[in-house]
C-alpha positions as CSV (number, residue, x, y, z in Angstrom):
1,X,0.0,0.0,0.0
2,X,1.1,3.7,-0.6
3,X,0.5,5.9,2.8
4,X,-0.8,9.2,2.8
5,X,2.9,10.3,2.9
6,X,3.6,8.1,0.0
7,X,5.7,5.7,1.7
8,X,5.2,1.7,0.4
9,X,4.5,-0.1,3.1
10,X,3.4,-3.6,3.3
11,X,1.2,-4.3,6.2
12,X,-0.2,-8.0,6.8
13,X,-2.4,-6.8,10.0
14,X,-0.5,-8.5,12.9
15,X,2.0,-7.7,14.7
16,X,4.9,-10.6,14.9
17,X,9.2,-10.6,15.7
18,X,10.8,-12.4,12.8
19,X,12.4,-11.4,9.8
20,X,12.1,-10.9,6.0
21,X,13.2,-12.8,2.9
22,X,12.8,-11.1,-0.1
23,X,14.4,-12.0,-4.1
24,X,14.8,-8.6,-6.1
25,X,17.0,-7.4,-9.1
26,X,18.9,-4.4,-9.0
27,X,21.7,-2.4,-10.7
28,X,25.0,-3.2,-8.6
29,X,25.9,-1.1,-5.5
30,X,22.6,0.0,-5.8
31,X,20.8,0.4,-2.3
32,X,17.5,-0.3,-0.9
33,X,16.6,0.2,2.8
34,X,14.3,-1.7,4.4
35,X,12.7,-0.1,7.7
36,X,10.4,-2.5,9.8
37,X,7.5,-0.8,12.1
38,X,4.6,-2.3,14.7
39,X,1.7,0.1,14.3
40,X,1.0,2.6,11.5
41,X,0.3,6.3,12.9
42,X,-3.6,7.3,13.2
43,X,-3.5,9.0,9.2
44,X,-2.0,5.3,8.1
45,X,1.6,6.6,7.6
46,X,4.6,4.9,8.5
47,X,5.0,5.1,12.6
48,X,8.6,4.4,14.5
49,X,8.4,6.9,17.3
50,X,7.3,4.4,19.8
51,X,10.6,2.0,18.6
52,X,12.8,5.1,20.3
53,X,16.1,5.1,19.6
54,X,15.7,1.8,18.2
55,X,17.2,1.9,14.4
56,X,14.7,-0.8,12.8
57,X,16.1,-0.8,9.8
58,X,18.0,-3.3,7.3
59,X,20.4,-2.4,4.5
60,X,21.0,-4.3,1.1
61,X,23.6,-3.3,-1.8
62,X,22.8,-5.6,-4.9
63,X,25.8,-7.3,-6.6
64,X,24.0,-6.7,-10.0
65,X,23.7,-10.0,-11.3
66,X,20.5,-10.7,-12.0
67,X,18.0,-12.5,-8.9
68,X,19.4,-12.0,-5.4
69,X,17.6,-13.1,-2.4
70,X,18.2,-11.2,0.7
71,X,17.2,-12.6,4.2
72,X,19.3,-11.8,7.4
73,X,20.9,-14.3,9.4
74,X,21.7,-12.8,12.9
75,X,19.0,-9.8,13.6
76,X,14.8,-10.1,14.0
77,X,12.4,-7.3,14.0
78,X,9.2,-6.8,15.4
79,X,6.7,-5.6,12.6
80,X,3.0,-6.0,11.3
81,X,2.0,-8.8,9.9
């Protein structure tokens, strides 16, 4: 879903700890950031404030070579599912 902000966000409904595994194609050194949140704010945008100085937040620099598949091996994150 696009918020109101326009941020994409991809809310399942319930909130869980786990973590994400997702295959994507990219140009190489190319960055995406992937932020993980519990609750969305009362206008339906994208809500951390209650994480505090908690940086929920994941990283990924694509190699460029066609399907990658990124999944973290030694963090979770608490997020709606």
């Amino acid at each position: 879903m696009i918020t109101p902000k326009g941020e994409r966000v991809f809310d399942l409904g319930q909130n869980i700890t786990g973590w994400v595994k997702l295959k994507l194609k990219g140009k190489r050194n190319t960055a995406i950031r992937i932020r993980h949140a519990e609750v969305l704010d009362q206008e339906g945008n994208f809500y951390t404030e209650n994480l505090r100085a908690a940086k929920a937040e994941d990283t990924y620099i694509f190699k460029g070579e066609g399907m990658e598949t990124y999944e973290p091996s030694f963090t979770f994150h608490g997020f709606s599912m």
